[in-house]
PAZAPA-4460 file (N, C-alpha, C; in steps of 0.05 Angstrom, whole numbers, plus 32768, in hexadecimal, padded with zeros to 4 digits):
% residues 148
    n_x    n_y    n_z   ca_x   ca_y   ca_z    c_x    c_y    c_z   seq   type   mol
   8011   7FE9   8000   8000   8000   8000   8012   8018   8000     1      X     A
   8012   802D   7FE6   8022   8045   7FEF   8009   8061   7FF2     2      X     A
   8013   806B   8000   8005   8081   8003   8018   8097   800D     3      X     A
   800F   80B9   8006   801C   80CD   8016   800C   80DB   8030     4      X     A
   801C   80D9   8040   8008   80E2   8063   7FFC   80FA   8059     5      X     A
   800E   8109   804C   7FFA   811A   8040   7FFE   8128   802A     6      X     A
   7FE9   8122   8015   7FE3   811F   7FFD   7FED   813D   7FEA     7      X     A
   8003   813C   7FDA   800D   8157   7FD2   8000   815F   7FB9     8      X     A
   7FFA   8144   7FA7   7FEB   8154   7F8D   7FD4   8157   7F88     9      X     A
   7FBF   814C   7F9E   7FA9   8153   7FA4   7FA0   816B   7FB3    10      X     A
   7FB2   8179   7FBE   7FA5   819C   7FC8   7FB2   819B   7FE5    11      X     A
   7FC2   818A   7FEE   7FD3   8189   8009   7FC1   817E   801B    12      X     A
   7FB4   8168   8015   7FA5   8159   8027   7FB3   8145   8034    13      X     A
   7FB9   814D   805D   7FBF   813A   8066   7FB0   8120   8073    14      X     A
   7FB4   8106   8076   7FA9   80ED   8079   7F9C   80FB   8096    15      X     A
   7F8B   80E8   809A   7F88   80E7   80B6   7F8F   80D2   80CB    16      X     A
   7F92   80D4   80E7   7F9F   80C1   80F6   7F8B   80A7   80F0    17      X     A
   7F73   80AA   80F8   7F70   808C   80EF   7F6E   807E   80DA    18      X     A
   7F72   8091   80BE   7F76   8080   80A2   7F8E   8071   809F    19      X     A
   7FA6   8085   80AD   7FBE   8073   80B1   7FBA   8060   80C1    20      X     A
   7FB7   8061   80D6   7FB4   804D   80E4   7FA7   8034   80DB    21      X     A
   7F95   8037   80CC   7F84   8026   80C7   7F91   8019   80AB    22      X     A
   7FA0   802C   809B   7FB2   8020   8086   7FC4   8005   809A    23      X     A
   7FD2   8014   80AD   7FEA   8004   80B6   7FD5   7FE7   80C3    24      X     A
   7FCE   7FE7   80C5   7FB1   7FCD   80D7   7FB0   7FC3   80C5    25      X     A
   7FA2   7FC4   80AB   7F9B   7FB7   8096   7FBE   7FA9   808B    26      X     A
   7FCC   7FC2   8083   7FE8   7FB0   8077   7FF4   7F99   8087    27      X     A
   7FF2   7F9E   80A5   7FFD   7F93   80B6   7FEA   7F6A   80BA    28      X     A
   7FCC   7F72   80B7   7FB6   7F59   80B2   7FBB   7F4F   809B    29      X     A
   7FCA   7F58   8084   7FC6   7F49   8066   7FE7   7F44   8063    30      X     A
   7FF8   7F4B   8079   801B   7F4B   8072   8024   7F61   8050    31      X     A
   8010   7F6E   804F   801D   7F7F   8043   802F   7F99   804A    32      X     A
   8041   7FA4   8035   8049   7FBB   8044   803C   7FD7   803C    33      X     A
   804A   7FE6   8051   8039   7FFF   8053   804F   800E   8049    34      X     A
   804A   8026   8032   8062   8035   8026   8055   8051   802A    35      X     A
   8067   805A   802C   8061   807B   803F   8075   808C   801F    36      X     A
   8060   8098   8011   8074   80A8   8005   8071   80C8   8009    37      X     A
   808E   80CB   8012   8097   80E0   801A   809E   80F5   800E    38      X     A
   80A5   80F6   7FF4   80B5   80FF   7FE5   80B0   8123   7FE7    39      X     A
   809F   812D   7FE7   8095   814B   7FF4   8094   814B   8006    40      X     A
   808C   813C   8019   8087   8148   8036   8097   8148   804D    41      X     A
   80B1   8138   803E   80C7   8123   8050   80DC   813C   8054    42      X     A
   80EF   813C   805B   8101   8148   806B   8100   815F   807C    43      X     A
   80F4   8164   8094   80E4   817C   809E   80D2   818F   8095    44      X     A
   80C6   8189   807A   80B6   8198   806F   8098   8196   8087    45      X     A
   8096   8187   8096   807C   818F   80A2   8084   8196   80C8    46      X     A
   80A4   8197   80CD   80A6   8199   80E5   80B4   8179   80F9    47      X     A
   80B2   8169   80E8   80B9   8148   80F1   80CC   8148   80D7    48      X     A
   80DA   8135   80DA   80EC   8130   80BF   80DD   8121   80B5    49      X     A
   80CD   8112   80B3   80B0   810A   809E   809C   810B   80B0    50      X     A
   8085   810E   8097   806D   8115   80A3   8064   80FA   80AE    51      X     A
   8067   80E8   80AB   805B   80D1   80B7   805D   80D3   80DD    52      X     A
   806D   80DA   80E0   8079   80E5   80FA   8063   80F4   810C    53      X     A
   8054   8103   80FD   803D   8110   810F   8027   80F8   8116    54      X     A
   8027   80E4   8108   800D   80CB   8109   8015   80B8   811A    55      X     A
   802E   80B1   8125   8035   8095   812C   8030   807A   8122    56      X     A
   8030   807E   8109   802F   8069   80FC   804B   806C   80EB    57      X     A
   8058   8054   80F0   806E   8058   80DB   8071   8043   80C4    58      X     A
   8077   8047   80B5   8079   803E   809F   8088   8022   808F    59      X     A
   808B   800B   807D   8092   7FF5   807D   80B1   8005   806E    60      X     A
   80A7   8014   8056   80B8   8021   8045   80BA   8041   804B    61      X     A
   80C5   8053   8046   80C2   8072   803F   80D1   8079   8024    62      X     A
   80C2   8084   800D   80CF   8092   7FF8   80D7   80AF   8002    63      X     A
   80EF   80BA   7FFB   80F3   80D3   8002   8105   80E0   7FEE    64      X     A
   8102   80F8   7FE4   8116   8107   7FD2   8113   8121   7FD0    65      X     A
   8118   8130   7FBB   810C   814E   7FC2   811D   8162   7FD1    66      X     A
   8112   815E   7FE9   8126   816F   8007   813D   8161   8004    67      X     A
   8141   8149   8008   8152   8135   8013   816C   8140   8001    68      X     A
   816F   8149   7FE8   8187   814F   7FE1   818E   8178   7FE4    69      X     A
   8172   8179   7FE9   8174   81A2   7FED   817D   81A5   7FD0    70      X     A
   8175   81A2   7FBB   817B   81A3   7FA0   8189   8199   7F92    71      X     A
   8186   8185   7FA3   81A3   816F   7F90   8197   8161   7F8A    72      X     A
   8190   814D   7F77   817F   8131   7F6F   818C   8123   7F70    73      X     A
   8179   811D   7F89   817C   80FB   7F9E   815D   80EF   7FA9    74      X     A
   8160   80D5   7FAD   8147   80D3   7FB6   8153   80AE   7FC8    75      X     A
   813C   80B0   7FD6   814A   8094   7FE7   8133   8086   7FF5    76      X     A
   8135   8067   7FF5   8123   8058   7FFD   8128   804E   801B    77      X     A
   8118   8055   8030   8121   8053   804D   810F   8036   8050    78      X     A
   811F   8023   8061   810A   800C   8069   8115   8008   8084    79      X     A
   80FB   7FF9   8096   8105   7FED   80B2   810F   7FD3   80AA    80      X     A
   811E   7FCF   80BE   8133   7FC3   80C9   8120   7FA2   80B7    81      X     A
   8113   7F97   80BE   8101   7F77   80AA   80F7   7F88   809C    82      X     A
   80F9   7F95   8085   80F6   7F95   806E   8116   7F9C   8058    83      X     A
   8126   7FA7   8069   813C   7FA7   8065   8145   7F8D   8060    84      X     A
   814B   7F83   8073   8158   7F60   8079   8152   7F4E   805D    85      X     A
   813E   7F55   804D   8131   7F46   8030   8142   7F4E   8018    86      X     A
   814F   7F72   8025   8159   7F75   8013   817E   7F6B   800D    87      X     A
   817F   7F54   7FFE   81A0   7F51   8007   81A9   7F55   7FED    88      X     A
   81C7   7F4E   7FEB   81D5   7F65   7FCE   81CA   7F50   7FBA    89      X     A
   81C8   7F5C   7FA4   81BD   7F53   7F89   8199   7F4F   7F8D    90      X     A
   8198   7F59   7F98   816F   7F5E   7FA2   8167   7F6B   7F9B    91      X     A
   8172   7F89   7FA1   816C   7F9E   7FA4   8184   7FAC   7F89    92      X     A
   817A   7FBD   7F7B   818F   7FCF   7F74   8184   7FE5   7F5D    93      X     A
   8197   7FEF   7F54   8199   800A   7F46   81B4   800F   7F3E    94      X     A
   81AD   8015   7F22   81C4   801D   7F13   81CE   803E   7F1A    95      X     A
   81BB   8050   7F25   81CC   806C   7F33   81C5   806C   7F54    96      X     A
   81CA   8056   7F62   81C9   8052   7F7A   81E1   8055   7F8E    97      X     A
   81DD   806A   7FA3   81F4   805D   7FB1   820D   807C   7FAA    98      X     A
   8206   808E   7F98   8217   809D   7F8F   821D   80AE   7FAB    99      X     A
   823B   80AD   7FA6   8249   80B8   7FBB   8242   80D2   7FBC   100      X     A
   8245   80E8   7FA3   8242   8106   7FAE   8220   810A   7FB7   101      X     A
   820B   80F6   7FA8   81EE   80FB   7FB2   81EC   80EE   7FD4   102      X     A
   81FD   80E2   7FD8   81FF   80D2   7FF8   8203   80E8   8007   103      X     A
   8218   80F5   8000   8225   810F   8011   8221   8126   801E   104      X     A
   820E   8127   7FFA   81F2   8145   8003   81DF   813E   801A   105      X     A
   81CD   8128   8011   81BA   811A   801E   81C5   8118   8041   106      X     A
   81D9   810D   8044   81DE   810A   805D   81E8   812A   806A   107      X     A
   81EF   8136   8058   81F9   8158   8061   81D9   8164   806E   108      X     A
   81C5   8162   8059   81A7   8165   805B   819F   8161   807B   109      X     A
   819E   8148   807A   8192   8138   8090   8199   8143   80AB   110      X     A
   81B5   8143   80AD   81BF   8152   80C1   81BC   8173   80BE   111      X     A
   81B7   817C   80B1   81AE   819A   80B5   8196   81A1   80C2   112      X     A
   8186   8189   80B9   8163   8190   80C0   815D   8185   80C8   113      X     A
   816D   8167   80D7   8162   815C   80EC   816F   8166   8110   114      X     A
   8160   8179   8116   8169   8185   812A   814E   8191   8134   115      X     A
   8152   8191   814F   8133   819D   8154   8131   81B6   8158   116      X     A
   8146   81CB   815C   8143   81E3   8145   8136   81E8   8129   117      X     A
   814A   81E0   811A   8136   81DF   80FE   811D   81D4   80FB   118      X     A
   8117   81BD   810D   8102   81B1   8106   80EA   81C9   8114   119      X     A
   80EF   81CF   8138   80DE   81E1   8142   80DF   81F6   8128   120      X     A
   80E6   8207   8122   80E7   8224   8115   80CE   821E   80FE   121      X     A
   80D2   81FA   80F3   80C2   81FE   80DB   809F   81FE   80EB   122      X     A
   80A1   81F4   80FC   8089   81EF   8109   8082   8207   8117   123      X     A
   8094   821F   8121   8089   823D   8123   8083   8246   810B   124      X     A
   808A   8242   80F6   8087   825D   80E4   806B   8250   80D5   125      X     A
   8062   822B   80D9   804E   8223   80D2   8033   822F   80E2   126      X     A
   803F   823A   8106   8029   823E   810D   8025   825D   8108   127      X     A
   8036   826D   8107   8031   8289   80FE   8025   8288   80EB   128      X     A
   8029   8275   80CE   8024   8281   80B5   8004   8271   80B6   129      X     A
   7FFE   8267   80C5   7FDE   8256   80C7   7FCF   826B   80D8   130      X     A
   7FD9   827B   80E8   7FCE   8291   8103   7FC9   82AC   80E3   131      X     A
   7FD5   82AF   80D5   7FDA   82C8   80C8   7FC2   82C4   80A5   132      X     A
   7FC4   82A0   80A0   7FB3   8293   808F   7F91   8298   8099   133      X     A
   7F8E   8292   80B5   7F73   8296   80BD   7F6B   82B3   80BF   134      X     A
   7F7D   82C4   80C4   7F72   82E4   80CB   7F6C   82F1   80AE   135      X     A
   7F7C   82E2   8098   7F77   82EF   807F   7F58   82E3   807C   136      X     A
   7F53   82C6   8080   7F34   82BB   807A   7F28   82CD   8083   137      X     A
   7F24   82D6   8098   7F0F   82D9   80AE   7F0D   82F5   80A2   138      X     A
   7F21   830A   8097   7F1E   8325   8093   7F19   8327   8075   139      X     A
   7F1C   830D   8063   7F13   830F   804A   7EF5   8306   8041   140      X     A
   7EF4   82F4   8055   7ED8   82E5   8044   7EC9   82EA   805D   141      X     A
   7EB1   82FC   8044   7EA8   82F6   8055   7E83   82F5   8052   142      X     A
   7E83   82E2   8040   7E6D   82D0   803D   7E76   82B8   802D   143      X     A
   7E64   82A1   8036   7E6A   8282   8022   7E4D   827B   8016   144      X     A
   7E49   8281   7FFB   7E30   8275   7FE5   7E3B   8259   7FE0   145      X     A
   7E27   824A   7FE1   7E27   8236   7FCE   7E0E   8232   7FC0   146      X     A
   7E0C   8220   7FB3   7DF4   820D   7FA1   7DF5   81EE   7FB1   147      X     A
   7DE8   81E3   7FB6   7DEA   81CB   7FC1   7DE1   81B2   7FAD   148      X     A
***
């Protein structure tokens, strides 16, 4: 099952706790896995170094890229520890895998923004710019028509 916690090309719709949840229940009853793709929302873009992180549900796989190189094109497949273990050499592979200068960035990345400085700051300026989002609603609109 892949899914994004929360949905980027559909209008920034995030999952809810018990759809995940209820994803991970179901994958977990049928032994399937559960793939979390990250690829927008993953490297402190929501305040956690992935968004899955706000649900407590974690994930079998994570796709992640995008942030992960800060403009470098890289992208990388995270697995736990038994789903890893399946993967042994000649299993798994890729002909641009593994590149040393995309390893370098990526790991330069990681350590920049995994800090709970950076991570807090993104999660102030999320709640200022949501405090500053509602005052424009509230002073712009101000009637809702529909047709039903």
């Amino acid at each position: 099952m892949i899914v994004e916690p929360i949905q980027g090309e559909g209008g920034v719709v995030p999952a809810s706790n018990a759809f995940l949840q209820g994803l991970r229940e179901l994958c977990n009853r049928h032994n399937a896995l559960l793939i979390f793709d990250e690829v927008q929302t993953g490297v402190g873009r929501t305040g956690e170094l992935y968004a899955y992180m706000h649900y407590g549900v974690t994930p079998d796989l994570l796709t992640t890229a995008k942030a992960l190189g800060g403009g470098f094109p890289v992208g990388a497949l995270l697995a736990t520890e038994e789903c890893a273990r399946v993967m042994t050499v000649g299993t798994h592979g890729t002909t641009y895998g593994g590149n040393p200068l995309a390893s370098a960035v990526a790991g330069k990345v990681l350590e920049l923004i995994n800090t709970p400085e950076m991570l807090n700051g993104v999660k102030q300026r999320h709640d200022w710019l949501l405090s500053v989002l509602i005052l424009l609603i509230t002073a712009m609109v101000c009637s809702v028509k529909f047709a039903a």
